[in-house]
N, C-alpha and C positions, 0 to 999 in steps of 0.2 A: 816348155810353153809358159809364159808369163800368166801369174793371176793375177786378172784388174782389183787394183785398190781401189775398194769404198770406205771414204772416211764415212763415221757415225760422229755428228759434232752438236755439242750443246743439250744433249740427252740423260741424263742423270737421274736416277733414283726409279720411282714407280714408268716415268715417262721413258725410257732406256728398256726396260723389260717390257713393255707394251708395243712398241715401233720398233725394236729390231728387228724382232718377225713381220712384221710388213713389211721392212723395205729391202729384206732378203724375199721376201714375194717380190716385191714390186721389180728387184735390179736383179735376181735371178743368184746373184753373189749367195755360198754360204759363210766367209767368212767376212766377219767389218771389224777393222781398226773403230777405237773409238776411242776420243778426245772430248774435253769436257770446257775449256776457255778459250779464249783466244789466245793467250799465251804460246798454250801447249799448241795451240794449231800451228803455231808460225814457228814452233822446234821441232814440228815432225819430220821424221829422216823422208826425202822427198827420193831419195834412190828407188829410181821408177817410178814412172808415170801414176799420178793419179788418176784413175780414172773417174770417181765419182766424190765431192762432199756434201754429204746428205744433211741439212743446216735447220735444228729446234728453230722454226719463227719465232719460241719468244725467248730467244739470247740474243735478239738484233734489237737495238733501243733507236733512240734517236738519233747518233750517229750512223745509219745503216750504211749511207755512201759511202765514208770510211772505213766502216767494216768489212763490205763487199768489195772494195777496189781494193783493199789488202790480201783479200782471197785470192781474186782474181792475180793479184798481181805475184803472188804465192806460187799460185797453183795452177797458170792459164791454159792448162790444157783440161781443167777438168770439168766437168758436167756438174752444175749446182744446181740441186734438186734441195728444196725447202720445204718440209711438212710442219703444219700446223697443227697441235692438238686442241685449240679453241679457235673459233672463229672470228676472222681477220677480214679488218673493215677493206670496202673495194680499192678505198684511194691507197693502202701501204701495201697493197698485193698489186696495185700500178705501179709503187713505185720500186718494191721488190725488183717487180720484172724490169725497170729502167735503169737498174743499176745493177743488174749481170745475173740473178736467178735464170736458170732456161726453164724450171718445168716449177708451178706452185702447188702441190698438192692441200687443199684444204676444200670445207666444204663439198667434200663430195657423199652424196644421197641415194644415187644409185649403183646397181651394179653393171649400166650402161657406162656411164662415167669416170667407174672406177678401171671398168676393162679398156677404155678411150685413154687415162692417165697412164697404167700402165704400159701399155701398149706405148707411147708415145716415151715414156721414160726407158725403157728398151733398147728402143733405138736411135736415143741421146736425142731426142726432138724436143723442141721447145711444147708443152702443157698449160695453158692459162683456164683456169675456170671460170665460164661461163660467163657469170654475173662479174669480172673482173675484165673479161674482157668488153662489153656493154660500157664498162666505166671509163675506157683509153682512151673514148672519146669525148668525153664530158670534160668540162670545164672543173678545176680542181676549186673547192670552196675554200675561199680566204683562211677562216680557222686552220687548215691544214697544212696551210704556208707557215705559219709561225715557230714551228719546231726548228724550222732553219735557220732562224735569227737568236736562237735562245744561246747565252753565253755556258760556258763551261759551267760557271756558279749555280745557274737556273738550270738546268739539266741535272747535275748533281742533286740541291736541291728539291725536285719534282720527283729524282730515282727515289729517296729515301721517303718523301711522304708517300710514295705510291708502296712502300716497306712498313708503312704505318707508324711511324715514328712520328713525333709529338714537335712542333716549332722549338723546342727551347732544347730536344735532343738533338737537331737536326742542327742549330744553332751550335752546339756544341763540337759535333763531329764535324763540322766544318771549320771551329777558330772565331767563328764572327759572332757577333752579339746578336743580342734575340733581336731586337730592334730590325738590325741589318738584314738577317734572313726571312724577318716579314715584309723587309722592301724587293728582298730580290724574289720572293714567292710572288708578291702582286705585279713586277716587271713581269713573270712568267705567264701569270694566268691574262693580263694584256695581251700580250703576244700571240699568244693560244688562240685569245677570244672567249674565254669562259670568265663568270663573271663569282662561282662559287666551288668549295673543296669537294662538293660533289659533283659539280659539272668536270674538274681537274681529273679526278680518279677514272670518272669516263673515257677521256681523251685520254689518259694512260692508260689505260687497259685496250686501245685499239694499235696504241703506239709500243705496246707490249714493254711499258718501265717495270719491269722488276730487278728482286737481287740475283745475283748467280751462285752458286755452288762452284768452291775450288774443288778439282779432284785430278787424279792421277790418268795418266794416259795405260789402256791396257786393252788385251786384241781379242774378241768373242773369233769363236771358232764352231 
C-alpha cells in the first residue's frame, strides 16, 4: 500500500518544529518530506504521486503567480494547503486562492474553525477563512494592483529594504549607483501607492517580502 507524500515546504528553523506537528494533526500523515526553496522543490524525486505540499505563506513574495503555477505545474495532482504563521492581509489570501492554493489555513481563533479547516483539509476540500471569503467579492483597492507592474529591479530592490539594508548597500548589491536605486525605490513606492518607507514596510509585510534561508532537503519521520 502506497504512503501519501506530504511535502513540508518553506518551513525552516523555529517555524519547521512548531508546524510540523500540526500538520501531521491536520493531514493525519506521520511522516513529511521536507524542502526548504524553490530549487529543491522543483529536484524532488516526483516518483509517486504527491499527495499534499504544505507551503510557509511567507516564502510566496511578489511573484506568487509564478510560484504557484510552477507548483501546480510540478505537481498537478497535488493538494496545496498554505499555512500561515502571521496574519495575512484578505486581498493576498484572495489571491492565494486565485492562483491554485485549495485550503488557506491562517487566522483561525477558534476550535470550531479549527475542526471546520481540518476537517475540510482531510478530505482534500477547498478551506477559505471566513473574513477571506467576505473579501472575493469586494472590489480589489488600487494600491494592491501595483505589485504587478513592479519590474524585476523594484522587487529586488523593495526584497532587500524590507531585509533592512541601507540605500547605498542595496545600491551596491545590485551594481547600480545610489542615485539609480533611489529612482527605482520611488518608481516602486508610486506603484504601490505609499508615499513613505514606513508606509513601504507595511505593504511588505502583508505581501510577505523577506529573505529566505538556503537549506538542504531531508525527511522527518
Amino acid at each position: 500500500m502506497n504512503i501519501p507524500r506530504v511535502i513540508l515546504f518553506g518551513f525552516s528553523g523555529m517555524a519547521e518544529f512548531i508546524f510540523a506537528p500540526l500538520v501531521k494533526e491536520l493531514t493525519g500523515i506521520r511522516m513529511l518530506e521536507t524542502v526548504y526553496t524553490f530549487d529543491d522543490l522543483k529536484e524532488i524525486d516526483t516518483e509517486g504521486d504527491i499527495d499534499m505540499i504544505v507551503i510557509n505563506a511567507m516564502i510566496i513574495g511578489f511573484n506568487m503567480h509564478k510560484q504557484l503555477q510552477t507548483i501546480k505545474l510540478r505537481f498537478p495532482e497535488a493538494y496545496l494547503l498554505c499555512i500561515s504563521p502571521h496574519g495575512i492581509a484578505s486581498f493576498l489570501g484572495v489571491k492565494m486562492i486565485k492562483y491554485g492554493i485549495d485550503a488557506l489555513f491562517t487566522h483561525i481563533y477558534s476550535e470550531s474553525e479549527f475542526k471546520r479547516g481540518a476537517a475540510a483539509i482531510q478530505t482534500r476540500r477547498r478551506f477559505v477563512p471566513e473574513y477571506i471569503k467576505q473579501r472575493m467579492h469586494e472590489p480589489e483597492p488600487v494600491k494592491c494592483k501595483g505589485y504587478a507592474f513592479l519590474t524585476d529591479k523594484e522587487h529586488a530592490l523593495l526584497v532587500q529594504t524590507m531585509d533592512g539594508l541601507a540605500l547605498k548597500e542595496i545600491a551596491a548589491n545590485m551594481h547600480i549607483a545610489e542615485t539609480t536605486a533611489c529612482t527605482v525605490r520611488k518608481n516602486a513606492f508610486r506603484k504601490m501607492g505609499v508615499r513613505s518607507l514606513v508606509d513601504m514596510v507595511k505593504i511588505g509585510v502583508q505581501y510577505n517580502l523577506h529573505s529566505r534561508e538556503e537549506r538542504a532537503h531531508v525527511v522527518h519521520s
